[in-house]
N, C-alpha and C positions, 0 to 999 in steps of 0.2 A: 724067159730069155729069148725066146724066139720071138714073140710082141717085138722087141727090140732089134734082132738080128736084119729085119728085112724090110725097117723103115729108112725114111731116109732122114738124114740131122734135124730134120725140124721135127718131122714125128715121134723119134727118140727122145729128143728134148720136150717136146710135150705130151709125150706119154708117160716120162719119168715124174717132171710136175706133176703133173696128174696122181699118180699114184704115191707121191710125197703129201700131197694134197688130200688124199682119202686117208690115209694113215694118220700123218700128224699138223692136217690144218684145222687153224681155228676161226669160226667165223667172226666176223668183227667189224661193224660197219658197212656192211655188202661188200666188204672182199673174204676171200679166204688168205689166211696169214699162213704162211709155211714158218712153224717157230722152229726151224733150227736153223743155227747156222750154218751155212753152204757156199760155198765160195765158186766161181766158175771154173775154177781147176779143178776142184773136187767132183763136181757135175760132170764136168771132159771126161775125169779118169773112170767114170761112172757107166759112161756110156759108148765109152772108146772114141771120142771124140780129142779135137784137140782145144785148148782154152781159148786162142783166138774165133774160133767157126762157132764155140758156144756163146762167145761174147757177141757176135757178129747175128747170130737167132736172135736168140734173147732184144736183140734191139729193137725187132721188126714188132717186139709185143708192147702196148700199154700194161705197165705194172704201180701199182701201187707200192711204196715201201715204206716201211713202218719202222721207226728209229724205237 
């Protein structure tokens, strides 16, 4: 919890990836797949954030997504 308390929205958001990522990513073509489903609201309420500021991070990264 504390990782999280004293970062700022981008390092929350990519410290929670991150750690979605060691748990339950799979590798797959040189990416890492995060197999569950997550939606940006869910991430928000995750990390005390709000959906727009997450969707608004999130932009600044290259993602691969996988249907």
């Amino acid at each position: 919890m504390e990782k999280l308390v004293f970062r700022d929205l981008r390092g929350k958001v990519l410290y929670f990836l991150n750690r979605l990522s060691k748990k339950f990513g799979i590798e797959e073509n040189g990416y890492r797949k995060i197999d569950i489903p997550l939606t940006h609201q869910e991430l928000a309420n995750m990390i005390g954030a709000t959906r727009e500021a997450v969707s608004l991070t999130l932009q600044d990264y290259p993602m691969k997504v996988f249907s």
